[in-house]
C-alpha positions as CSV (number, residue, x, y, z in Angstrom):
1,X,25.2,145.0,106.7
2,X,28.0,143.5,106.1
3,X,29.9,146.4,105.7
4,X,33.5,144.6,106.6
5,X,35.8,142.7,104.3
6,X,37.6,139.2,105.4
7,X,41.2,141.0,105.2
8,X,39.7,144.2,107.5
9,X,38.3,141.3,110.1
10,X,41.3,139.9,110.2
11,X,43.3,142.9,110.8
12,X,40.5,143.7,113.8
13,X,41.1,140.2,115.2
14,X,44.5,140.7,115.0
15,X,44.2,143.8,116.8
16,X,42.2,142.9,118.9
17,X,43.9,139.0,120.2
18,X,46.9,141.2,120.2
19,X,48.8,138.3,118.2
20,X,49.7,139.2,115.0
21,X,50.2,136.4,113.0
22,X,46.3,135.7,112.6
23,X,45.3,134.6,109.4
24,X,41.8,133.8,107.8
25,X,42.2,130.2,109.1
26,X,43.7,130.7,112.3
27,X,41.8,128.9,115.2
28,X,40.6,131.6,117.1
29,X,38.3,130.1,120.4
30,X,40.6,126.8,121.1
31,X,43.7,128.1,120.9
32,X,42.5,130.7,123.7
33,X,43.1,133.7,121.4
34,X,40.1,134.8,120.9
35,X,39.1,135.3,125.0
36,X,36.2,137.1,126.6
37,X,37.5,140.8,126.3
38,X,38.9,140.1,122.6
39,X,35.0,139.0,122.0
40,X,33.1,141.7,123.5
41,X,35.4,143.8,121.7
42,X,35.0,142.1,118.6
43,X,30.9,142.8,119.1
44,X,31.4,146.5,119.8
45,X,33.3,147.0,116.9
46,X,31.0,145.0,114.3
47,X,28.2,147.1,116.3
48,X,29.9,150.1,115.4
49,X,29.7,149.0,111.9
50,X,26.0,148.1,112.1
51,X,26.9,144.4,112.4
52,X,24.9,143.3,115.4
53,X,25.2,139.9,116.6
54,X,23.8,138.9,119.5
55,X,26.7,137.2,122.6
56,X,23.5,134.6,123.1
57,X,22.8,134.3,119.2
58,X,25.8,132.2,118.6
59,X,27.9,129.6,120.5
60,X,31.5,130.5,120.8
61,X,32.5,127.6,118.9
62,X,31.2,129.5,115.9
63,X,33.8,132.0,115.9
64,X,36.2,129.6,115.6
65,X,38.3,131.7,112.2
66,X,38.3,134.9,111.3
67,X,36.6,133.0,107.9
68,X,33.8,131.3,110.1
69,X,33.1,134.6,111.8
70,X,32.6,136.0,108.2
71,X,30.5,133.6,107.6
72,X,28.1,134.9,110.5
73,X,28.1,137.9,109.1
74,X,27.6,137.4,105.7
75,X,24.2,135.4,107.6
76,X,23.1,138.5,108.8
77,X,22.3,140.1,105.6
């Protein structure tokens, strides 16, 4: 697990949001950047990295930063 830097999630969120002036702090869930599609896709992609997290495990409010997301993860070791 864990098999994603903060730098490489950041670059996937930025991808992903489609705004690419994301940075490790940037608030991803109130600002509206980080929407339902960008999430599911977010979940795929850690998935595909043998990060699995759960849409029901964690309130939305918890992916807040590409740093609080990392958090999760690092969580799941």
């Amino acid at each position: 697990m864990g098999k994603i830097g903060l730098n490489e999630l950041t670059c996937l969120l930025r991808e992903l949001c489609g705004d690419m002036d994301i940075s490790a702090d940037t608030e991803l869930y109130e600002s509206g950047l980080l929407d339902s599609f960008a999430f599911i896709g977010l979940l795929s992609e850690l998935d595909g990295r043998g990060i699995r997290i759960e849409p029901t495990e964690w309130g939305m409010e918890r992916f807040s930063s590409a740093e609080a997301i990392m958090d999760i993860i690092l969580q799941k070791e």
